[in-house]
mmCIF file of the N, C-alpha and C atoms, coordinates in Angstrom:
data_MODEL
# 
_entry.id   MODEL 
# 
loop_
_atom_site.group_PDB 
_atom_site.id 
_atom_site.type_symbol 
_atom_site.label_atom_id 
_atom_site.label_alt_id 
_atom_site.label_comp_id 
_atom_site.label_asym_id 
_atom_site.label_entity_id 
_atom_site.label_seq_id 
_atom_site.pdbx_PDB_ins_code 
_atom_site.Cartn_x 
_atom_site.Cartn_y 
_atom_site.Cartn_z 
_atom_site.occupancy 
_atom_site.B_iso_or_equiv 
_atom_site.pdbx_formal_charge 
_atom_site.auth_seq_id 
_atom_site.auth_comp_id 
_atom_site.auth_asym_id 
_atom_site.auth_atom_id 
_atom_site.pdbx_PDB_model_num 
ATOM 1   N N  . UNK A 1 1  ? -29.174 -5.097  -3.385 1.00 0.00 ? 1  UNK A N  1 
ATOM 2   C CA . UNK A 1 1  ? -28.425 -3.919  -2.985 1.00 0.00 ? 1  UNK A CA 1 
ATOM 3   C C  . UNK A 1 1  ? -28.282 -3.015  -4.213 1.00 0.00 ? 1  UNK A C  1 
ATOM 4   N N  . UNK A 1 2  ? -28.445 -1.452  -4.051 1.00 0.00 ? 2  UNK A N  1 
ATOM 5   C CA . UNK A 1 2  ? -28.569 -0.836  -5.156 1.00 0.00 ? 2  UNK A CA 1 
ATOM 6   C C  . UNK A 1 2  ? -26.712 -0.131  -5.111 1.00 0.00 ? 2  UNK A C  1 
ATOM 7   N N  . UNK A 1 3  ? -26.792 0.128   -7.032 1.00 0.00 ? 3  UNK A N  1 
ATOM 8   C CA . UNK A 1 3  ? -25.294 0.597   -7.125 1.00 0.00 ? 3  UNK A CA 1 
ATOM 9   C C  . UNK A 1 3  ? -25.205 1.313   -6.257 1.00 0.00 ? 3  UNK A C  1 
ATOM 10  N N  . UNK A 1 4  ? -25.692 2.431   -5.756 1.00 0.00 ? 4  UNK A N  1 
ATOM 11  C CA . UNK A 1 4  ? -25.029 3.585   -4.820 1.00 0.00 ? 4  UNK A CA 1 
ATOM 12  C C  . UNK A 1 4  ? -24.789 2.862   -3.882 1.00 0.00 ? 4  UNK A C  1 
ATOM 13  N N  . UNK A 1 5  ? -25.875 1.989   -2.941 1.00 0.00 ? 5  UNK A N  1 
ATOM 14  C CA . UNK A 1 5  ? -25.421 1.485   -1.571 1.00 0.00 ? 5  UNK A CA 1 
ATOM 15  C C  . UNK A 1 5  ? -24.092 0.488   -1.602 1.00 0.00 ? 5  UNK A C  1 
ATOM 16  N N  . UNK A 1 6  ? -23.829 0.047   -3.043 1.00 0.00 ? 6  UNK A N  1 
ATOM 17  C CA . UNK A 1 6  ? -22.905 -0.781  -3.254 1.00 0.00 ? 6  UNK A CA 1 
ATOM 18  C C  . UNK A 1 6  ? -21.796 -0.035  -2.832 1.00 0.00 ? 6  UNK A C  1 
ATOM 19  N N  . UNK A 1 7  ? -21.762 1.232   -3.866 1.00 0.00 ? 7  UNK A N  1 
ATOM 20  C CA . UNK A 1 7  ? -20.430 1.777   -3.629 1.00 0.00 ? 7  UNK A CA 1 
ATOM 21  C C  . UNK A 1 7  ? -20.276 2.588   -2.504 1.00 0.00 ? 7  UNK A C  1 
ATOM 22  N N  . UNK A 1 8  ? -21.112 3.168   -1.497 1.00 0.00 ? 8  UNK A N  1 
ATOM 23  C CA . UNK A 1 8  ? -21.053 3.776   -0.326 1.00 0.00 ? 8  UNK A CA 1 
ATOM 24  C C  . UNK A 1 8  ? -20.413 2.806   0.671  1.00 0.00 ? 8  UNK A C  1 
ATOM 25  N N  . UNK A 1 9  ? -20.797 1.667   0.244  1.00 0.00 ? 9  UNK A N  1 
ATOM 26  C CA . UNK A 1 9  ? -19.729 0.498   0.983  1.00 0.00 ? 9  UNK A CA 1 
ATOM 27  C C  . UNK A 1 9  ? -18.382 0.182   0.679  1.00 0.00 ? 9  UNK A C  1 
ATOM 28  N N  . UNK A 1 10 ? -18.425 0.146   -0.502 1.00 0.00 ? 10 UNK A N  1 
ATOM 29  C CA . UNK A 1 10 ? -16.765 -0.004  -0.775 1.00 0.00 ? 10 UNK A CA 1 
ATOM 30  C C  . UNK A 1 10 ? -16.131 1.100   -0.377 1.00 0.00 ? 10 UNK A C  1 
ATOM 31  N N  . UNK A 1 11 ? -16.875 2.378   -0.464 1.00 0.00 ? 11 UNK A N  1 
ATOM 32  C CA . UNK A 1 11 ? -15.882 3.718   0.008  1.00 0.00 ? 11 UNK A CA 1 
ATOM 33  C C  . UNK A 1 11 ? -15.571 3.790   1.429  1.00 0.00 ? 11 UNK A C  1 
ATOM 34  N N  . UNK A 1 12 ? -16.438 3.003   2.216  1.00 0.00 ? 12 UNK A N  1 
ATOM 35  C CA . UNK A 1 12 ? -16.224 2.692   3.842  1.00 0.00 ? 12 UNK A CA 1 
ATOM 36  C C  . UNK A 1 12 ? -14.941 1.615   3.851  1.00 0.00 ? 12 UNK A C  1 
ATOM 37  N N  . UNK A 1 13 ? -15.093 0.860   3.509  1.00 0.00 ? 13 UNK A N  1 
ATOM 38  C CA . UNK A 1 13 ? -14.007 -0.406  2.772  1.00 0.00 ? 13 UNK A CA 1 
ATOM 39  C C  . UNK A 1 13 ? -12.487 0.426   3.199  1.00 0.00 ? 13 UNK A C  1 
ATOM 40  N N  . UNK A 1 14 ? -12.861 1.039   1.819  1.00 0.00 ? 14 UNK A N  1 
ATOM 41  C CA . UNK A 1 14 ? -11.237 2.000   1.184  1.00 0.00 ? 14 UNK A CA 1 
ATOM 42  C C  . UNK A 1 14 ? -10.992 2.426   2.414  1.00 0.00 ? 14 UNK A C  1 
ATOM 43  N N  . UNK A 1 15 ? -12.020 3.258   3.038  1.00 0.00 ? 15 UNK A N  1 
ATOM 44  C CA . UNK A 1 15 ? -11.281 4.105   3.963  1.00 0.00 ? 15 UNK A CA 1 
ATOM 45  C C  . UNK A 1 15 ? -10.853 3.384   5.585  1.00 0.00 ? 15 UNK A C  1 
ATOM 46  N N  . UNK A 1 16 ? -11.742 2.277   5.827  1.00 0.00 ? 16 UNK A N  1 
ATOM 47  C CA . UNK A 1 16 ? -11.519 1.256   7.141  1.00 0.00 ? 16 UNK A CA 1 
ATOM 48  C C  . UNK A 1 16 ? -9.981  1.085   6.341  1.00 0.00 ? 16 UNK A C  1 
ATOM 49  N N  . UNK A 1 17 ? -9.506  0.255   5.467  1.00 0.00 ? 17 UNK A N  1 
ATOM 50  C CA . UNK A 1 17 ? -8.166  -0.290  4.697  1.00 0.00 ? 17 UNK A CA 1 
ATOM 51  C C  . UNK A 1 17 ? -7.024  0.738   5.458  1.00 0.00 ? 17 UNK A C  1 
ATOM 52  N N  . UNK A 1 18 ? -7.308  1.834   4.459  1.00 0.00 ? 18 UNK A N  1 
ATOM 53  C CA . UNK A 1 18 ? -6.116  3.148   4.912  1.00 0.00 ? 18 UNK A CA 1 
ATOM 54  C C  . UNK A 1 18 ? -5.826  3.578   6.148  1.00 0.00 ? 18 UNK A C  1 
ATOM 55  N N  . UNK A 1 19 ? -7.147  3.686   7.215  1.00 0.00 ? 19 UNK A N  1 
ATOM 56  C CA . UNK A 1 19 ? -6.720  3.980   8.208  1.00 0.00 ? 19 UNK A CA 1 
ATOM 57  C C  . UNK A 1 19 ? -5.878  2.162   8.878  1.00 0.00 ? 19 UNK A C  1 
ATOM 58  N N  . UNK A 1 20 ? -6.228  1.632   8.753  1.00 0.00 ? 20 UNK A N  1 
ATOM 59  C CA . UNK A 1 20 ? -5.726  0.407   9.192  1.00 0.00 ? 20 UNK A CA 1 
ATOM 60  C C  . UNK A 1 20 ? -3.961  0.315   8.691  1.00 0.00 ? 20 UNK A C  1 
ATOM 61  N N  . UNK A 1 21 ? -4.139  0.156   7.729  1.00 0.00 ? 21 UNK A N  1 
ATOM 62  C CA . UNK A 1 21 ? -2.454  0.419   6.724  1.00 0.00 ? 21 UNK A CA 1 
ATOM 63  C C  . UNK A 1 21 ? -1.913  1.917   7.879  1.00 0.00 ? 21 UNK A C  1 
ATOM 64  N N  . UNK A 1 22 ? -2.404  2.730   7.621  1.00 0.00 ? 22 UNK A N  1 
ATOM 65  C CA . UNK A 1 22 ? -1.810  3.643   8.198  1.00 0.00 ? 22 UNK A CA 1 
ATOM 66  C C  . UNK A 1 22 ? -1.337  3.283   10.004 1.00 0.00 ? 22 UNK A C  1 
ATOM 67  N N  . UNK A 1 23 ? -2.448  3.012   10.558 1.00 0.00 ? 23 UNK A N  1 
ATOM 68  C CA . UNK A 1 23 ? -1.581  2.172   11.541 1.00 0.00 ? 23 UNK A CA 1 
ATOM 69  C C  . UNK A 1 23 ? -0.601  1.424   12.148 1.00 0.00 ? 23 UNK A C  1 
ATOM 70  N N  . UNK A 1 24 ? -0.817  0.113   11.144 1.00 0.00 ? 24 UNK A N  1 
ATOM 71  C CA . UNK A 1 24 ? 0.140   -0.653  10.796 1.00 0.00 ? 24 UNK A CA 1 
ATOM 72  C C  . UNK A 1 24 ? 1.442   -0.228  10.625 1.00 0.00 ? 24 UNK A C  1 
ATOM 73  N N  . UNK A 1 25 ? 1.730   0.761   9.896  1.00 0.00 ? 25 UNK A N  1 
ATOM 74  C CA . UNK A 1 25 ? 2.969   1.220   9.461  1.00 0.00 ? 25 UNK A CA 1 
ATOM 75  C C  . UNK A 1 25 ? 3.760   2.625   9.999  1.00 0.00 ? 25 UNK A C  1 
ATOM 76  N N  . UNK A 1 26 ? 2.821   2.633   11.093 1.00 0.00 ? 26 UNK A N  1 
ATOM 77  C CA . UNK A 1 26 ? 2.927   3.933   11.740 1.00 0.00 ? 26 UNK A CA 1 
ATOM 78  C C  . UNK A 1 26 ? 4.272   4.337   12.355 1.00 0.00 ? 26 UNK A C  1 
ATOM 79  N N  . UNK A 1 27 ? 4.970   3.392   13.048 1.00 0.00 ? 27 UNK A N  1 
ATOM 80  C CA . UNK A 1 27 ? 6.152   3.101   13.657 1.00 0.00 ? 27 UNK A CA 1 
ATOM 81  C C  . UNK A 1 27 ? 7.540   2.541   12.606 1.00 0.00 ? 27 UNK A C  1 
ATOM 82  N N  . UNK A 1 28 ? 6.979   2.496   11.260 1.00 0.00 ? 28 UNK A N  1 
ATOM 83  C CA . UNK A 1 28 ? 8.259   1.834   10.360 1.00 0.00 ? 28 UNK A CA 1 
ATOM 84  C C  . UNK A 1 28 ? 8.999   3.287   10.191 1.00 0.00 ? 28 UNK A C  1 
ATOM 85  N N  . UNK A 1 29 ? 10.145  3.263   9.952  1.00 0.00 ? 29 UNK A N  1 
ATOM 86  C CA . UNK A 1 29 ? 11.299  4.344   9.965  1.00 0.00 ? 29 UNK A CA 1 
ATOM 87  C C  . UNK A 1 29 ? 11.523  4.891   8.745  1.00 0.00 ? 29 UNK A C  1 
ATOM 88  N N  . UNK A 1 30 ? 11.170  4.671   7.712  1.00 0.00 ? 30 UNK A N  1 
ATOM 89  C CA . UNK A 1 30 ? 11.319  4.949   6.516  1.00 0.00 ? 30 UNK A CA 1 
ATOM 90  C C  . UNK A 1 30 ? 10.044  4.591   5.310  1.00 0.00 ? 30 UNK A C  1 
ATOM 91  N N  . UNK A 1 31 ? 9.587   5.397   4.029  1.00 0.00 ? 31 UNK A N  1 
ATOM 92  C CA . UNK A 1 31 ? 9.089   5.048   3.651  1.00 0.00 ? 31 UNK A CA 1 
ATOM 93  C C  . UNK A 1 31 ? 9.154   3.849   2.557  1.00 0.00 ? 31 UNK A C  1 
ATOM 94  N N  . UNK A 1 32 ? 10.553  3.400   2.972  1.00 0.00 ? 32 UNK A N  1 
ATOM 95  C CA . UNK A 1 32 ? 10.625  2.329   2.023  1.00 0.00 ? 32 UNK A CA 1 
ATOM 96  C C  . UNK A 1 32 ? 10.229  1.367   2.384  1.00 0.00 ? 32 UNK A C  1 
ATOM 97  N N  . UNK A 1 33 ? 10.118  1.149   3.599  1.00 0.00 ? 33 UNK A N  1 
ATOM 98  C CA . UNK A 1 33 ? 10.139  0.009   4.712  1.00 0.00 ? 33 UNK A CA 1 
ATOM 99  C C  . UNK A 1 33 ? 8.573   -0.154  4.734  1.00 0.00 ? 33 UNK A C  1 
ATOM 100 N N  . UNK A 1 34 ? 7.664   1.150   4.986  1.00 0.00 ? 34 UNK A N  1 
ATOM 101 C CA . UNK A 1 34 ? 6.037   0.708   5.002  1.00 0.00 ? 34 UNK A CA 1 
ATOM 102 C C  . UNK A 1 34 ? 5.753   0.459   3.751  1.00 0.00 ? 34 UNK A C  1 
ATOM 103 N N  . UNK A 1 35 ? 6.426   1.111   2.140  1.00 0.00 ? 35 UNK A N  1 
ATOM 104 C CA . UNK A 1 35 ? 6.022   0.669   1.322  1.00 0.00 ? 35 UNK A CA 1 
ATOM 105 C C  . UNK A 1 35 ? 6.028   -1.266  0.943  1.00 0.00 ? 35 UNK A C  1 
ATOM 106 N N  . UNK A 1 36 ? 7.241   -1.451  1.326  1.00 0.00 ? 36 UNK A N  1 
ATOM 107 C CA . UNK A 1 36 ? 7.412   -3.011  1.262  1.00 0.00 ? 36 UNK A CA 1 
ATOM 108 C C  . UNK A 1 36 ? 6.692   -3.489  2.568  1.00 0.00 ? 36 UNK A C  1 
ATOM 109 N N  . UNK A 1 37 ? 6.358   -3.228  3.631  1.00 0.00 ? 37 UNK A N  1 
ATOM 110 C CA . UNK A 1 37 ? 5.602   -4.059  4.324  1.00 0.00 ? 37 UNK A CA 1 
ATOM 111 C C  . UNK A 1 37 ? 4.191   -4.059  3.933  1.00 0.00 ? 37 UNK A C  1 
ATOM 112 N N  . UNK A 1 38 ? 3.495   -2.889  3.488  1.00 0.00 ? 38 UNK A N  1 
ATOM 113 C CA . UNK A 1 38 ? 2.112   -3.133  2.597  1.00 0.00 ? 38 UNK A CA 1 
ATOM 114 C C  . UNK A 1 38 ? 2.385   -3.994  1.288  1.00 0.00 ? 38 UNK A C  1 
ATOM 115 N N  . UNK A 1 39 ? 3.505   -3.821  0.448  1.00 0.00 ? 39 UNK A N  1 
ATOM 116 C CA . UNK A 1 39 ? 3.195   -4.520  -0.325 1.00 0.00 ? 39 UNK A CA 1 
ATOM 117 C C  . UNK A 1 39 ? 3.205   -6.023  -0.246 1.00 0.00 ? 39 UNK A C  1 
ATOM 118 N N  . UNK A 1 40 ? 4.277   -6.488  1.010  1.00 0.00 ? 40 UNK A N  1 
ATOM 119 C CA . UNK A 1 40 ? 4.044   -7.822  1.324  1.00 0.00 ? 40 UNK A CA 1 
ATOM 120 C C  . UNK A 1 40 ? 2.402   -7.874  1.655  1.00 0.00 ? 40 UNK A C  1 
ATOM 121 N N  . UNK A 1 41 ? 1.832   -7.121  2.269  1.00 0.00 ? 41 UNK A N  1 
ATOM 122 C CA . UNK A 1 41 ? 0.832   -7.831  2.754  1.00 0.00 ? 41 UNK A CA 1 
ATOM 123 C C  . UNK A 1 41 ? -0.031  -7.709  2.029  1.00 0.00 ? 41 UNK A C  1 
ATOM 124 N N  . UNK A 1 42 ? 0.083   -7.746  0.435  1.00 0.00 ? 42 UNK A N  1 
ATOM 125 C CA . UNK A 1 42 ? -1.049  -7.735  -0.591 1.00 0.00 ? 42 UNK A CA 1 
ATOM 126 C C  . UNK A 1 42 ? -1.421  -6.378  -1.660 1.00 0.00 ? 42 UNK A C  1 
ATOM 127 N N  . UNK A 1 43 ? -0.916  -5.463  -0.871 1.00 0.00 ? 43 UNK A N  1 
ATOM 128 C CA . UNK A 1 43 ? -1.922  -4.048  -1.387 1.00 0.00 ? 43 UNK A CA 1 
ATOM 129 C C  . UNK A 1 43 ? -0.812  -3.726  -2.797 1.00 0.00 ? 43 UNK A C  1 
ATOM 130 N N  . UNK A 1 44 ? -1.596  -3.420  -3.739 1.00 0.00 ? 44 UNK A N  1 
ATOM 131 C CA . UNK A 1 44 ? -1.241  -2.440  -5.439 1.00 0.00 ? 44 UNK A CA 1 
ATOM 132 C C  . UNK A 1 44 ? -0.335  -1.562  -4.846 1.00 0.00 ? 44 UNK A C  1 
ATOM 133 N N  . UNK A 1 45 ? 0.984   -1.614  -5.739 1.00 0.00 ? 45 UNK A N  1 
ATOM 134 C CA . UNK A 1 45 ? 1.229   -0.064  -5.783 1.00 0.00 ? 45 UNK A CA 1 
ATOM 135 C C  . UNK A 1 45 ? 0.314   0.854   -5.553 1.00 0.00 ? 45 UNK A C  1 
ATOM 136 N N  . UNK A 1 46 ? -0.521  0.665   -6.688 1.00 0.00 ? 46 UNK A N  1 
ATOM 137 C CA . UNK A 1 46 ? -1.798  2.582   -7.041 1.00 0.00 ? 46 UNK A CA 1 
ATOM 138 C C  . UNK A 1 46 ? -2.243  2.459   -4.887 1.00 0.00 ? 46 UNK A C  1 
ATOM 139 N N  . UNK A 1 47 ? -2.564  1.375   -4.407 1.00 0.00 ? 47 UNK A N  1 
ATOM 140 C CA . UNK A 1 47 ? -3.257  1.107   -3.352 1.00 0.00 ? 47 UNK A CA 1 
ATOM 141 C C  . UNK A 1 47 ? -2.486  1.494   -2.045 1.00 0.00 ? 47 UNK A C  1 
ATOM 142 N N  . UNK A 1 48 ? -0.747  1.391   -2.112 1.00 0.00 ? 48 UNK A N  1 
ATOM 143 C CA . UNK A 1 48 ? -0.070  2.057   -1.143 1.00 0.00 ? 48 UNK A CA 1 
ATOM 144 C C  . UNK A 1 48 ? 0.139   3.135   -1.307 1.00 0.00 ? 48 UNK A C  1 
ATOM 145 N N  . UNK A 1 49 ? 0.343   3.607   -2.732 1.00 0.00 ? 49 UNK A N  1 
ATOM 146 C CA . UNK A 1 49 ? 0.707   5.382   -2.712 1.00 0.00 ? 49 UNK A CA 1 
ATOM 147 C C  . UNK A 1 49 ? -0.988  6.257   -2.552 1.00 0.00 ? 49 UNK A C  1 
ATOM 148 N N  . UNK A 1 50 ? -1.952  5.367   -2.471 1.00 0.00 ? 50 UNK A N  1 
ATOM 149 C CA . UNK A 1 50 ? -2.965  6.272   -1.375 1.00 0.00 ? 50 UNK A CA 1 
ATOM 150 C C  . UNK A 1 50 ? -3.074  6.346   -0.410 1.00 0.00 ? 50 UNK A C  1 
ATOM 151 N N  . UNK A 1 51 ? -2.258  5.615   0.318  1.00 0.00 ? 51 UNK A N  1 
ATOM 152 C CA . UNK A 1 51 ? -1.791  5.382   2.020  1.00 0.00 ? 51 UNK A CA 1 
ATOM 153 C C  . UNK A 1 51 ? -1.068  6.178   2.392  1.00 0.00 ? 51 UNK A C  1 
ATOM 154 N N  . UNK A 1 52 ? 0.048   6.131   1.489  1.00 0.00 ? 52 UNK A N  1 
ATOM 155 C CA . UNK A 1 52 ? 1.301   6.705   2.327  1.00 0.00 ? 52 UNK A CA 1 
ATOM 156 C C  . UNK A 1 52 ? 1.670   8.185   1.598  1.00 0.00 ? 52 UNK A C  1 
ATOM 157 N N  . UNK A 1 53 ? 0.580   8.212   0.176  1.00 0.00 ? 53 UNK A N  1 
ATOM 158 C CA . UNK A 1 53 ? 0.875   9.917   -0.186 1.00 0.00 ? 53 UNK A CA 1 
ATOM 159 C C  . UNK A 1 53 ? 2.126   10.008  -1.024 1.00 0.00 ? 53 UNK A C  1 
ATOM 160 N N  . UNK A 1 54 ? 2.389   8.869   -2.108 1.00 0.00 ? 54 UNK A N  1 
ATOM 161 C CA . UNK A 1 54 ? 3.590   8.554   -2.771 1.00 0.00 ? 54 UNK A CA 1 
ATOM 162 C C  . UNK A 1 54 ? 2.683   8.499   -4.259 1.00 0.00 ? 54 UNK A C  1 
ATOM 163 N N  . UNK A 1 55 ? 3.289   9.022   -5.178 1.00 0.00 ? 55 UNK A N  1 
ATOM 164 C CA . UNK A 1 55 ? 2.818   8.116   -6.305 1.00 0.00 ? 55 UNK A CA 1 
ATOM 165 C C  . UNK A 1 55 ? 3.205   6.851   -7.121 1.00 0.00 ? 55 UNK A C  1 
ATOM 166 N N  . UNK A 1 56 ? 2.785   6.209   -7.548 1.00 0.00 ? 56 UNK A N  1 
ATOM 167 C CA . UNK A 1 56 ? 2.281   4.486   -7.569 1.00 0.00 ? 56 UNK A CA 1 
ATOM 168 C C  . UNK A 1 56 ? 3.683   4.286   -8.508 1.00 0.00 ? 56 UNK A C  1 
ATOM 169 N N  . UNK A 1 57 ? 4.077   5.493   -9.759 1.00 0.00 ? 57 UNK A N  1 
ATOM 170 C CA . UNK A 1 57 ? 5.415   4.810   -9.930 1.00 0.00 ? 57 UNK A CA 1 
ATOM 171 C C  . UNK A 1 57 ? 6.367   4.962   -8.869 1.00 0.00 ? 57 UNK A C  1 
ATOM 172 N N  . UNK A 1 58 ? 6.366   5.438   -8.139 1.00 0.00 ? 58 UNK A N  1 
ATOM 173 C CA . UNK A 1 58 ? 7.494   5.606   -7.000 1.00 0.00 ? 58 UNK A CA 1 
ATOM 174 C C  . UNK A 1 58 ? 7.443   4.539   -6.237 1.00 0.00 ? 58 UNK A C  1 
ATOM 175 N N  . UNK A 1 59 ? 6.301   3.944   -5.721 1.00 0.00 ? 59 UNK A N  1 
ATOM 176 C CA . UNK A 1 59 ? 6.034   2.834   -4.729 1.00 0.00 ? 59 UNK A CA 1 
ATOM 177 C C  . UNK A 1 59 ? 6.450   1.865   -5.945 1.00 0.00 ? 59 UNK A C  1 
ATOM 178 N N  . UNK A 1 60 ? 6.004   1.123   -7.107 1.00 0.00 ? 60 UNK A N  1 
ATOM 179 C CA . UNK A 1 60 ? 6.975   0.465   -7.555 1.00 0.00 ? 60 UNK A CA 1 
ATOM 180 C C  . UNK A 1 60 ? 8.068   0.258   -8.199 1.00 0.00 ? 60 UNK A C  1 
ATOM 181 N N  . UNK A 1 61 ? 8.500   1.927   -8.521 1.00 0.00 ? 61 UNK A N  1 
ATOM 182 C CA . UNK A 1 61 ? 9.915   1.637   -8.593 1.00 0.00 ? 61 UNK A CA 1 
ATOM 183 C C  . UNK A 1 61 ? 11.055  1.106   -6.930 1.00 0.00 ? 61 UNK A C  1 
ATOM 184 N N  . UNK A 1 62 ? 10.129  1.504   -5.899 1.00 0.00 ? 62 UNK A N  1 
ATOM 185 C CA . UNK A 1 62 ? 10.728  1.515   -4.691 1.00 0.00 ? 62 UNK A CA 1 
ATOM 186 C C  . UNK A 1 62 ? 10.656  -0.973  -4.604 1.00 0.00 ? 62 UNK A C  1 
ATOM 187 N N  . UNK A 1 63 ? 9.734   -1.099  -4.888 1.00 0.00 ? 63 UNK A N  1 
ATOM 188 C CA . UNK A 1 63 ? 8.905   -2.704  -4.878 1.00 0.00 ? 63 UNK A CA 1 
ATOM 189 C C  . UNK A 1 63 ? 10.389  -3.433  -5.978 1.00 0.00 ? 63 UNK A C  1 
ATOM 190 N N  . UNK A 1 64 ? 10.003  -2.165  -6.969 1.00 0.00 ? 64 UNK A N  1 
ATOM 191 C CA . UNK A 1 64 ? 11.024  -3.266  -8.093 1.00 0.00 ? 64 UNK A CA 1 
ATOM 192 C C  . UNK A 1 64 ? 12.395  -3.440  -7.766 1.00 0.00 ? 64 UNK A C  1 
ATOM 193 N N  . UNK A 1 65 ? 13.432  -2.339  -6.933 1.00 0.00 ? 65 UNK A N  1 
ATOM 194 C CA . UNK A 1 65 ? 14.147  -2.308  -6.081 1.00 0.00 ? 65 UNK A CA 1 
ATOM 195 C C  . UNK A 1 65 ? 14.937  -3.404  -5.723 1.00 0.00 ? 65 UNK A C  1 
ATOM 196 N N  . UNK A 1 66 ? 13.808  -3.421  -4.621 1.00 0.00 ? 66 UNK A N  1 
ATOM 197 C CA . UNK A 1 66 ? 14.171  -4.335  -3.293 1.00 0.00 ? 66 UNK A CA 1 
ATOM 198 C C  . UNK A 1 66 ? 14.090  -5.737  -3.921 1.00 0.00 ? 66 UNK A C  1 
ATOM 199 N N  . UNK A 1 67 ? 12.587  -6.432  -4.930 1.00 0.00 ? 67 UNK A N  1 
ATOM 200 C CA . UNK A 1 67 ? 13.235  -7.443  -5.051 1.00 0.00 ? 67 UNK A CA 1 
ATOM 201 C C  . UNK A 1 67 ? 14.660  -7.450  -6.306 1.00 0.00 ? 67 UNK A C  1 
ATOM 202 N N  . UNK A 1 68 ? 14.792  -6.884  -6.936 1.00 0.00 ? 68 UNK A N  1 
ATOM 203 C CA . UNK A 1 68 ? 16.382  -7.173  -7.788 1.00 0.00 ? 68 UNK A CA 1 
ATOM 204 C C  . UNK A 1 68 ? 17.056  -7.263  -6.647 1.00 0.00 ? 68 UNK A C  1 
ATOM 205 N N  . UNK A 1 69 ? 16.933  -6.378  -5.538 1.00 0.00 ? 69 UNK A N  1 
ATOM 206 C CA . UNK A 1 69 ? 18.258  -6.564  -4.558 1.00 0.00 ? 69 UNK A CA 1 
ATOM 207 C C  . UNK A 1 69 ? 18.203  -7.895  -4.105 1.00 0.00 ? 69 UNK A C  1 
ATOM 208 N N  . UNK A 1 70 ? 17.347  -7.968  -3.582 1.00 0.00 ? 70 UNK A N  1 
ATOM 209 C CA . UNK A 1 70 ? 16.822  -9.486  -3.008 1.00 0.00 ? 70 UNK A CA 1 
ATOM 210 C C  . UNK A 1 70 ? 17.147  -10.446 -3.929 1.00 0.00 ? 70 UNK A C  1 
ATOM 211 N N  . UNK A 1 71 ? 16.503  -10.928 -5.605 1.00 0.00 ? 71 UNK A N  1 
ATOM 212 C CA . UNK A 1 71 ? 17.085  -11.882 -5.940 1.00 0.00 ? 71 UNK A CA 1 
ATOM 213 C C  . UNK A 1 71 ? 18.818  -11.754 -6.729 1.00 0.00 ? 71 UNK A C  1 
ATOM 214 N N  . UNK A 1 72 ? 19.417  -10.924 -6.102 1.00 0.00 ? 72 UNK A N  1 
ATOM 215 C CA . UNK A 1 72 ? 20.943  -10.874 -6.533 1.00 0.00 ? 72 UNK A CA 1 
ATOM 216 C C  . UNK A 1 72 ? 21.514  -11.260 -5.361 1.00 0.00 ? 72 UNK A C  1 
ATOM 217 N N  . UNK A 1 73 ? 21.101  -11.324 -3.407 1.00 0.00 ? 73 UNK A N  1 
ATOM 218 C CA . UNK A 1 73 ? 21.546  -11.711 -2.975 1.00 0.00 ? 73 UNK A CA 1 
ATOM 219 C C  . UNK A 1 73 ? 21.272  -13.260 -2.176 1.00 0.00 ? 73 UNK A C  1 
ATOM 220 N N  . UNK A 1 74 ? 20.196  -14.301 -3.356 1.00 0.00 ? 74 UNK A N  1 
ATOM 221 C CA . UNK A 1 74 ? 20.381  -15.529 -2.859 1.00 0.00 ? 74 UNK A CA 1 
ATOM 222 C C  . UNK A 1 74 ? 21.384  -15.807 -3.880 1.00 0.00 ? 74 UNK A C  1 
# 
């Protein structure tokens, strides 16, 4: 497989991902809520704020957040 066809695939990749994420999160009420449900399900900061149109310190300052909240209330 040559580099270009390589990366003409991964750019199909990226973009199958986003529209999928974007789905997924289509119905969450807030963007804090799709940011933490993508990030549970694996995806980078840099990788949700191309989803959701946030930039990547915002999505993890939003990530770093929730868990301090989280481990202050076990």
């Amino acid at each position: 497989m040559s580099d270009a066809h390589h990366e003409e695939l991964m750019d199909l990749l990226r973009t199958l991902l986003k529209i999928q994420s974007l789905s997924a999160v289509r119905d969450l009420p807030t963007k804090k809520d799709k940011i933490l449900f993508l990030a549970e399900a694996g995806l980078s900061p840099k990788e949700i704020s191309l989803i959701i149109g946030s930039s990547s310190g915002s999505v993890s300052q939003t990530i770093y957040e929730a868990k301090k909240k989280s481990a202050k209330e076990s």
